[in-house]
Every structure is written in structure tokens, then in C-alpha cells.
N, C-alpha and C positions, 0 to 999 in steps of 0.2 A: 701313807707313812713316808714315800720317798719326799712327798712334799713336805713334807715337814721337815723334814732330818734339811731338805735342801735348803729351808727359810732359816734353822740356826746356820749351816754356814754361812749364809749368806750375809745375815747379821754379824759373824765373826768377819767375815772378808771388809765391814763397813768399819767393824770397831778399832781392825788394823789399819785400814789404809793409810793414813801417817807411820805409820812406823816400816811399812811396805814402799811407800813413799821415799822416804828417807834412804833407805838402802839400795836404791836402783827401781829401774823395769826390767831388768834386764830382757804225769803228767795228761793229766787232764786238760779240759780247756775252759778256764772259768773267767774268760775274757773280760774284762769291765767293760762297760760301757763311756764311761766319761762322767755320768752322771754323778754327782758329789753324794749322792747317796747310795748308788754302789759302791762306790771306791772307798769310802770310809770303812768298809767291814774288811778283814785280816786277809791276806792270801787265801787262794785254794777256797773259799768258802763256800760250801753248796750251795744252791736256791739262789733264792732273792734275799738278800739282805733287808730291805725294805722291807721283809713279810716278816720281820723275827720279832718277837713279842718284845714289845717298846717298855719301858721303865716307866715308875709315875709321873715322871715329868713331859711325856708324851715327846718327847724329843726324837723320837725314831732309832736309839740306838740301843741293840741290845744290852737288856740289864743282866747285871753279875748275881751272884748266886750268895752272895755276903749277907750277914744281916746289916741293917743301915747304921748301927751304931754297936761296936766293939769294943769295949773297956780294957784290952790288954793288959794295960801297965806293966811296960816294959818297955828296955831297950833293947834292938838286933842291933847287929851289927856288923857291916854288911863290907868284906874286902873285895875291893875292886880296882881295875887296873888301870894305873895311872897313865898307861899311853895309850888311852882311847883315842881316837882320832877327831872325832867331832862332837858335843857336851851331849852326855845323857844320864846320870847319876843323878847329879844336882845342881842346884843353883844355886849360890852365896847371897841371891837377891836379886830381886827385878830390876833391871836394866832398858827396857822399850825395846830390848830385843824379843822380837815375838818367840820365839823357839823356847829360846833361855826361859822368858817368862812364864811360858807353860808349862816346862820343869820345875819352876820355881811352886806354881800353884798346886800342879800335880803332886808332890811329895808332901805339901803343908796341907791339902785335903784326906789325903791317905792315912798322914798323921794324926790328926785329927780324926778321923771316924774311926780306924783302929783303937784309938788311945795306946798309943806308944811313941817310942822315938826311935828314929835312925840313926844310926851312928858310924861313917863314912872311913875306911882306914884303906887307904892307897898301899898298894904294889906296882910296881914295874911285871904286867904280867903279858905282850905282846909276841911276835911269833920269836925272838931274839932272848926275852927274858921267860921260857915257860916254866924252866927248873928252879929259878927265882920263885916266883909265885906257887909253884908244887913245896918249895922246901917252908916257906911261909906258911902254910896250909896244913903240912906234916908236923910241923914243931911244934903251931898253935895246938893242933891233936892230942901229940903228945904228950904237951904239958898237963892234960889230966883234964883240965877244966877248960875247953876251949874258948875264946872270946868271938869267933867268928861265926856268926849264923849261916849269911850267906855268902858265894861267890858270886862275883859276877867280872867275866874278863873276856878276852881275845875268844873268836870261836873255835881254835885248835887247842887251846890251855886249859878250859875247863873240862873238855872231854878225857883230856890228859888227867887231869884231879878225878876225873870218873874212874878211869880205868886202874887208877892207883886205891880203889877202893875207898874216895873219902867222901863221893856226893850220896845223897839217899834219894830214894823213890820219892818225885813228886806225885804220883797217882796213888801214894798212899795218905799221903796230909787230906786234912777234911774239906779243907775251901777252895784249894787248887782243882781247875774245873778246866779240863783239856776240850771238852766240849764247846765252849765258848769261842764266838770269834777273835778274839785276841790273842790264840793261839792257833797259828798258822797248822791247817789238817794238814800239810805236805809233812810239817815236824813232827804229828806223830804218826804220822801213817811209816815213817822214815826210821825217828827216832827212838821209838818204843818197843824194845825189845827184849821179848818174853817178860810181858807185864809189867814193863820198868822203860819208867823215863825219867832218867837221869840229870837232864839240864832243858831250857829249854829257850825260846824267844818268839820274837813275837812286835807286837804294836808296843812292848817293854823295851824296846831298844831301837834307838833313833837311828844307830849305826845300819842296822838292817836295811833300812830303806836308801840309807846314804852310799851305799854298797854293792845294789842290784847291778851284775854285767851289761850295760847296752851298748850296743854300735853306733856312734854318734857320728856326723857326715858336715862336711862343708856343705851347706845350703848355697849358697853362691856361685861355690863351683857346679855342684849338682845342676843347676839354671842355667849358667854359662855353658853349658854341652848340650842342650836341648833333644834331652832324652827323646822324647813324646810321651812321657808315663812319670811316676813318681814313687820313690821307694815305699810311700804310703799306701801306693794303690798296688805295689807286690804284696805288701803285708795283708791288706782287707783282700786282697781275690786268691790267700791261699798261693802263693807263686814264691814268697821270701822264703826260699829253700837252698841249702850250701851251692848247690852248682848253679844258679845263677845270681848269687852273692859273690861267686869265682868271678863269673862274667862280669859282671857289674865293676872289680875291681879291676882287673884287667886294663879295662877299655881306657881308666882314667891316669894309666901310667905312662910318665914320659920323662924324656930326659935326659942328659949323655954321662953327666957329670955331680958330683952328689952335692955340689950349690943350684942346679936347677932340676931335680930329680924331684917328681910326683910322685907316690906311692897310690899305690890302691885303699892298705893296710895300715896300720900301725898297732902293734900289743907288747906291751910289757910283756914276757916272757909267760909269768904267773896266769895271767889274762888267758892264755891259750888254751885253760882247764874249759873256757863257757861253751866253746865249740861244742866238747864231749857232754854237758850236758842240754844244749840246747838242741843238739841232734839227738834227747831222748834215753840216753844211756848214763843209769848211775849205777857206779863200779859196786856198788856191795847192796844185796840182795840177801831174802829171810828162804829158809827151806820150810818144809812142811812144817816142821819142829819149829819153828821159829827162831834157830840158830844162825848167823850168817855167813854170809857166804859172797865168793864173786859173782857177778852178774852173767848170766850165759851172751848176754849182748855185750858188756865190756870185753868179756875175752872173746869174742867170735867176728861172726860176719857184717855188725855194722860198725864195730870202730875199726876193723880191719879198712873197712871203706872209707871211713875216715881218716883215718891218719894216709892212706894212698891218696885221696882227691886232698888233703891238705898239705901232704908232702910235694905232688908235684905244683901245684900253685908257689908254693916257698921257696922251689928252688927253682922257676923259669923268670929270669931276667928278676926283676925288682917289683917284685909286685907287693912285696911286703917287705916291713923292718920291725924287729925285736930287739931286743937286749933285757940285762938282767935290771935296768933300773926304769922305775915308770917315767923318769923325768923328762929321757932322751925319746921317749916316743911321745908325750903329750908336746914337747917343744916342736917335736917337726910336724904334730898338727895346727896347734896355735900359728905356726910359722907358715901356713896356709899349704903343706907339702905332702898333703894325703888326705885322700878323700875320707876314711874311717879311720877312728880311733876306737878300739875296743878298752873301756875301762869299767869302774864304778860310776854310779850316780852322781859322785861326789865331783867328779869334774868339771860340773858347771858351774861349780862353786867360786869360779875362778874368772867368771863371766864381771867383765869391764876391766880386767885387768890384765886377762892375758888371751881371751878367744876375742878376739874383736871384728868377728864375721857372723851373720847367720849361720845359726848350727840347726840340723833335725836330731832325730832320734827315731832308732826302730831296736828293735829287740833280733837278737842274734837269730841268723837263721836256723830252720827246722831241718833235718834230715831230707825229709820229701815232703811232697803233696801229703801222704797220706799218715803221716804223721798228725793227731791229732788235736796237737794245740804249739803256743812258743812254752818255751823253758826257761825261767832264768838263773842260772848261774849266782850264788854270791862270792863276791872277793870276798877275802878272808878278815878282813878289819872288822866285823859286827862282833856281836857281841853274846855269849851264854851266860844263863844264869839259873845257878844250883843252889840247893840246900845243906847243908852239913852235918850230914849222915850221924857226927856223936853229937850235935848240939841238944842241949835240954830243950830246945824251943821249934823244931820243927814244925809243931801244929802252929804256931807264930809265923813262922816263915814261911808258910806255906800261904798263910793268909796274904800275909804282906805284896808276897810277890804275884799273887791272883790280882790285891787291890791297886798296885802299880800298873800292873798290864792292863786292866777293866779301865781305868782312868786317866792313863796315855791313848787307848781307843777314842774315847770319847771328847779328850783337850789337845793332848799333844797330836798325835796323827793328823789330826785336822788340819792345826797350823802347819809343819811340818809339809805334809805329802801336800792338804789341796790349797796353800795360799802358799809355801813358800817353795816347792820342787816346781808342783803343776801350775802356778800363777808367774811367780818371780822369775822362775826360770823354765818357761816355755816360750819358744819364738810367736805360739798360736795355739789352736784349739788341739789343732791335729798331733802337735808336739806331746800337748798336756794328756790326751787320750793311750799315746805309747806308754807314760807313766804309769797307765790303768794296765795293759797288758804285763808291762814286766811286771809288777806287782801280782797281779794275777795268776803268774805262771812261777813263783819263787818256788824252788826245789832243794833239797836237804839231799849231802848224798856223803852217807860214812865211812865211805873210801877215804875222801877230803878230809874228814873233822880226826876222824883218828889214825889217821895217815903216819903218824909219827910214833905208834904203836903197832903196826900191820906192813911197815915197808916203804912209805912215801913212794907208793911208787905211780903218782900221778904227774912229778915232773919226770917220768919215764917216757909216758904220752907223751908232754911236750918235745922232748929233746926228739922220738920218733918222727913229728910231723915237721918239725925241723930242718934232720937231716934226711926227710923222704926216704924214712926206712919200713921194713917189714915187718908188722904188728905180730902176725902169728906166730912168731919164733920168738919173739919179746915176753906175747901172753901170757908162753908156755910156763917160760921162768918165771914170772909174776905170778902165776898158779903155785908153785909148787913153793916159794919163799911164803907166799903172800897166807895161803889155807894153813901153814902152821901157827903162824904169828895171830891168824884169827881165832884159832882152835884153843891158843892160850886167853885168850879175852875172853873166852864167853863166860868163863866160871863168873867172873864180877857181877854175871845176869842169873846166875842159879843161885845165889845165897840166899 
């Protein structure tokens, strides 16, 4: 079956090449391999992908739980937010842009086999506008009869509309199928609480994958200093672990004056959150009850370590540079003046026009050796997508949003992750195989998503590793603000 699944991309990889042409060359451990019939199945996925029971078309990829033909008739109607970052809603029409075009197919098959129509109505709903989009959401409610089925926006906004009581249980609609690889297991092993999952993502949001944290390196420089090893061969032998990602930065700083100043480092400030999850630790954890709660490792002995082995790196000589805007830190990597930049995926987006050196990619490092797999981090730019708790049409919506996710695994994902992240924008094989780890290790952690309900106090971390201060006394007070502000969230899970 791998063979199979390998022979349609492979035929998709032939059917693009002009339009791949055109545009340039430019936590567990469920490692992909490289293989394009691994790496098509969702995050987190157990087994073998290859072994999931194939669809009539013998295609190799796991089939959806729909029946093949759904007579709806109807319209949803689906608000979503307008400062998405990179397209994944829709598409006004096929363009030869491969991406686009797959969106485009994806929603007019969807359409089609449901027998309904979508109907598309923008908000400004990103981390700047979230009361915008909550008061849009509340009114449409209010008004009696509301016009919106579903949400779909920013991934701090919708959680917000959760907690404000207006998403409903997707594991109570009939066709929404959590089981399925199209929805990432880390989401609901993470997201689902006490029997409710409220929002959700997946191979339904292009952002996700545009999003993943990795540690992206001057390839040239890395050559130029003749290591004897290769940040490839830390990651395969178990060795890409924080304290010698320290070393590694270290060694490649120089400089007197800050027009010829090397950095080890660079991160957007926000960017600082991947360290705490790719060392293993997400801040909010279930108790027996399956109520939540902090993490005994967020508050304890490994980010205590943490934020010390990252404090005093930040503050010995220049070994790194942050600030509050991602501009100033991608310009002094583009500008050839540090070895790593920690971002999203999305920054290679930008490859022929402003990185114009060999880049690698590795996945943020692990705590330790014994740590048993990477973690990846998402920036916050992806994307959730909820049901609305008064609409008449739930069991509709629920359908919808299964056959969008089922159908972006199978067309979009493709293009997307293995022709245009891991072909377009990989320097080589080795490059395109890191894309299989971070994907593999994506992690959900509800500290982040409803941060802005609980305390935000994960730019606390930041501002700690910062200014090289002392986590334990910081904890203390993040325990006692933090457990009441959770104590009020959980009723939204008892209704």
C-alpha cells in the first residue's frame, strides 16, 4: 500500500512540474520517515500509515466514514477570519497555482458529495481583533436565528468563543470521526476535555503546517567552520539536545560592533514559547477527574532548568538577539548574521527573495537524551475550527467539517507539505525528511490556546529566560492566579 499511495504522488509531483517550474527550485515519537507515504497521514499517527484500510480507489489513503453521496440541501455558513495568513478557506478559482488550486477542488468536491453550499462571511478575527470576532459571534446568537454554522479563525480566538460558551461538542455530531488521521491524536489526547472537543484542526488547515517552530541554520556558514559532523547527524544519533544547541551557538559568535556581529540565535520574542515545548513540557495537564490543571513539570524541576540553561546563554555576551517584532530578527538572518533563526515554516516562503544562501532545518532541540522523541511547537497563526453550539444545522456541520479535513488529507496535504514545503522548498533529501519530524512531533498545549482566559502567562517564561531569572518564585505565583482562572473554565466542560 505504501507503494501505491507513493505512485499517485508521484504522478501528482509529474502533473505539477510546470507550475513547480514556474515558481522557482528553490510527546511521543512517531518520526516519519521521508517516505511520501508516511508523511501524508496527520501528526502523531500510530502504526503504519501504509497499513490503514485503503478506500475503493485503492489509493493508499485512509478512507472517511461519510457515506459517498449526501443530499443535504442546504446552506452553512461558515465565519472566518479575514487575517489568515497564508489561503485556506477558499478559492475564487483556479489560477496554476498548485496550493490555491487544490483548495479550489477540495471545497467544489466537498460540495458536491454533501449536496450543499458554503457560504463564506469574513471577520477580522487574529490575535489583535479577538473581541471583534467574539462580539460578531455573540450578536449573530443573539439575534435569535443565527446565520453562522461554523467558526473557523486564529488558534487563540476560537478557544476564546469556546470558553464564552458558544462552540458545541464535535464528538457529539454523527460524522465527525476523531479517529481518523486527519485529525492530529496530539489534538485530542490534549484537547478533549471531559468528553468534549470543542474546536479542532488538522490536514483542514493549511496554516498548521505553515506554522510548525523549526530552527533553520545558515548552511554555508555551518560548511564554512568545518564542524566534522552535521547538525543532521545530532538529530539521527539522539545528541540534538538544549545544551549542546547552547554549544553549537556559542562557538559561531563574533564580532565587536553590531554592523559585524554574528549571533548564534535569533527569535522573535513569541518564538521563545518552542523551547518549553520541545523540551517536553506543556503548561496544562488533566487530573484524575479530568479537570485541568498546571503541569507538575511546568511548575517544577524541568523548566526551572530551563529557563536557568536559557537565561544564562541570553545573557553571556551576544549569543542571541530578540525583540518584540519577527521582522528584526528574520533580517539579521537573511543578512547572513546568525547562525539560527527560530520561526514558523512559513519562512521559507520568502526563499529567492530574501534568504539567498543555503538554509538547513532541524527541529528545536529535546531536553535530553532521554527524552523520547522532538516536539513541535506551533506559532500561533494556524488556524481552529468550531461548530455553533445554537445553530439548527450541527449534524450539517459536523459533516462538512469531517469532509473538508478527509479531503484536504487526500489533495491538499499532498501538494502543500510533499511538492511544495518538502520539494520547493527543501535544499535536499535531508532537509525534506526534517519536515517529516516536525510534523510528526506537532503538539497542542492549553496553557497557549487559552492563555488569554487563564492568565497569559506564558510570556512570563519568555520575559524569565530573558532576563536570567528564577522560575521557582515566578511558578509559585502563576499557581495561585493561574488554578483559579482554570477553576472558572471548567464549568463550560460540565454542561
Amino acid at each position: 500500500m505504501k507503494l501505491m499511495r507513493t505512485a499517485v504522488l508521484l504522478l501528482t509531483v509529474l502533473l505539477l512540474v510546470p507550475v513547480l517550474a514556474a515558481c522557482g527550485n528553490p510527546t511521543t515519537d512517531p518520526v516519519n520517515t521521508g517516505d511520501p507515504a508516511a508523511s501524508t497521514a496527520s501528526s502523531d499517527q500510530s502504526g503504519d500509515p501504509g497499513d490503514a484500510t485503503t478506500d475503493e480507489a485503492g489509493d493508499g489513503f485512509e478512507p472517511d466514514a461519510l457515506p459517498e453521496k449526501l443530499n443535504l440541501d442546504k446552506t452553512l455558513t461558515m465565519l472566518y477570519d479575514l487575517k489568515y495568513s497564508t489561503q485556506e478557506f477558499f478559492a475564487e478559482d483556479t489560477t496554476g497555482e498548485a496550493v490555491n488550486d487544490a483548495i479550489f477542488r477540495r471545497n467544489a468536491n466537498v460540495e458536491n458529495r454533501l449536496g450543499l453550499t458554503v457560504k463564506y462571511e469574513g471577520c477580522e478575527g487574529n490575535d489583535k481583533n479577538q473581541n471583534v470576532f467574539l462580539k460578531r459571534a455573540q450578536s449573530d446568537v443573539a439575534a435569535g436565528t443565527p446565520e453562522y454554522d461554523i467558526y473557523a479563525a486564529y488558534s487563540r480566538t476560537i478557544p476564546y468563543l469556546a470558553v464564552n460558551g458558544l462552540c458545541g461538542n464535535l464528538l457529539d455530531t454523527e460524522y465527525f470521526n476523531v479517529s481518523k488521521p486527519w485529525w492530529p491524536q496530539a489534538l485530542t489526547d490534549e484537547c478533549t476535555i471531559k468528553g468534549k472537543l470543542l474546536f479542532a484542526t488538522g490536514d483542514i488547515s493549511t496554516n498548521l503546517l505553515w506554522y510548525m517552530s523549526g530552527a533553520f541554520f545558515n548552511q554555508e556558514m555551518w560548511e564554512a567552520a568545518r564542524m566534522g559532523y552535521t547538525l543532521y547527524d545530532l538529530v539521527d544519533n539522539n545528541e540534538w539536545v538544549l545544551d549542546k544547541f547552547i554549544e553549537v551557538c556559542k562557538q559561531f559568535v563574533s564580532g565587536e560592533t553590531e554592523a559585524d556581529r554574528i549571533y548564534g540565535m535569533v527569535a522573535y520574542n513569541a518564538c521563545l514559547d518552542a523551547f518549553l515545548n520541545s523540551c517536553g513540557v506543556i503548561s496544562i495537564d488533566k487530573d484524575a477527574d479530568g479537570n485541568l490543571k498546571l503541569s507538575d513539570d511546568f511548575l517544577g524541576e524541568r523548566t526551572a532548568n530551563i529557563v536557568a540553561k536559557l537565561g544564562t546563554f541570553f545573557n553571556e555576551g551576544y549569543n542571541y538577539h530578540t525583540s518584540s517584532t519577527s521582522a528584526d530578527e528574520k533580517a539579521i538572518f537573511y543578512e547572513r548574521r546568525s547562525l539560527f533563526v527560530i520561526d514558523g515554516t512559513q519562512i521559507v516562503r520568502n526563499v529567492g527573495t530574501k534568504i539567498e544562501f543555503d538554509y538547513g532545518l532541524v527541529p528545536l532541540p529535546k531536553y535530553d537524551a532521554d527524552q523520547p522523541g522532538y516536539v513541535t511547537n506551533l506559532r500561533y497563526p494556524y488556524n481552529f475550527y468550531a461548530i455553533n453550539k445554537t445553530s439548527e444545522n450541527k449534524e450539517e456541520s459536523g459533516a462538512l467539517l469531517e469532509a473538508l479535513a478527509s479531503e484536504s488529507y487526500r489533495s491538499v496535504t499532498p501538494v502543500l507539505f510533499e511538492l511544495t514545503m518538502k520539494t520547493r522548498y527543501s535544499q535536499d533529501s535531508t532537509t525534506s525528511r526534517m519536515y517529516d519530524i516536525l510534523r510528526g512531533g506537532i503538539a497542542f498545549d492549553l496553557g497557549r490556546l487559552f492563555n488569554y482566559s487563564i492568565g497569559n502567562f506564558y510570556p512570563q517564561f519568555r520575559n524569565q529566560c530573558i532576563a536570567g531569572g528564577n522560575w521557582s518564585s515566578n511558578a509559585q505565583t502563576i499557581r495561585k492566579s493561574t488554578t483559579r482562572l482554570i477553576d472558572a473554565l471548567m464549568p463550560i466542560f460540565d454542561d
